[in-house]
N, C-alpha and C positions, 0 to 999 in steps of 0.2 A: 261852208259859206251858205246861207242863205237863200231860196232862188227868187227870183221875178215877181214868179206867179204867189211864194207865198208871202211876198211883200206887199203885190198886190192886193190879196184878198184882205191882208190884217188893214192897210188903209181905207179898202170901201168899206172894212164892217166897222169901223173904229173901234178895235181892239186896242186895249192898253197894254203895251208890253213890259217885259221888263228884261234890258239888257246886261247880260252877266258880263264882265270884263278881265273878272279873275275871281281867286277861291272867296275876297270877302263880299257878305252882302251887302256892305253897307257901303259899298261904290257900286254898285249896281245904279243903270241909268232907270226909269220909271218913264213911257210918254208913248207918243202915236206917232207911225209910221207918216212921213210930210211926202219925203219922195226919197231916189235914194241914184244911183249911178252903178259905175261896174266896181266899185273899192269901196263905196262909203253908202251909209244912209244916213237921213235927215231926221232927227227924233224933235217932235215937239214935248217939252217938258209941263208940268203943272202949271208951270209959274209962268210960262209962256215963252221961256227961251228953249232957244233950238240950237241941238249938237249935231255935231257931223263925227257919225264912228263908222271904224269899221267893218266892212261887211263880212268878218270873217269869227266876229263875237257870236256868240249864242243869244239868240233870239228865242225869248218863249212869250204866249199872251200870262198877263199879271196874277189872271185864275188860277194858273195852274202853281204845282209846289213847286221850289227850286230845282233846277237840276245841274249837278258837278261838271263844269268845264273840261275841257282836255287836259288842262293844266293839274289837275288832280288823279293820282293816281289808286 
């Protein structure tokens, strides 16, 4: 799970993330930390809509390469 402080820091610097939610990429979420609670955070997307996932996905900023979930072995 993700912590506080590094939800934090990705919303002040406005890091664009990209959230993995299993092995494909192309369900992968893309967008900026909004706010987030103890189970979920707020992703704002491109296009301006905002999801609620949860906070136990893989968070990485959009720079860097992908990397393989737990779900993969």
């Amino acid at each position: 799970m993700i912590s506080d402080e590094q939800l934090d820091k990705y919303r002040l610097e406005g890091t664009k993330l990209r959230v993995i939610r299993d092995s494909e990429e192309a369900n992968d979420v893309k967008g900026y930390v909004m706010a987030w609670n103890d189970t979920t955070v707020m992703i704002k997307k491109q296009n301006r809509r905002v999801l609620k996932l949860d906070r136990n996905y893989l968070y990485q900023p959009l720079s860097e390469e992908r990397k393989a979930g737990p779900w993969v072995e």
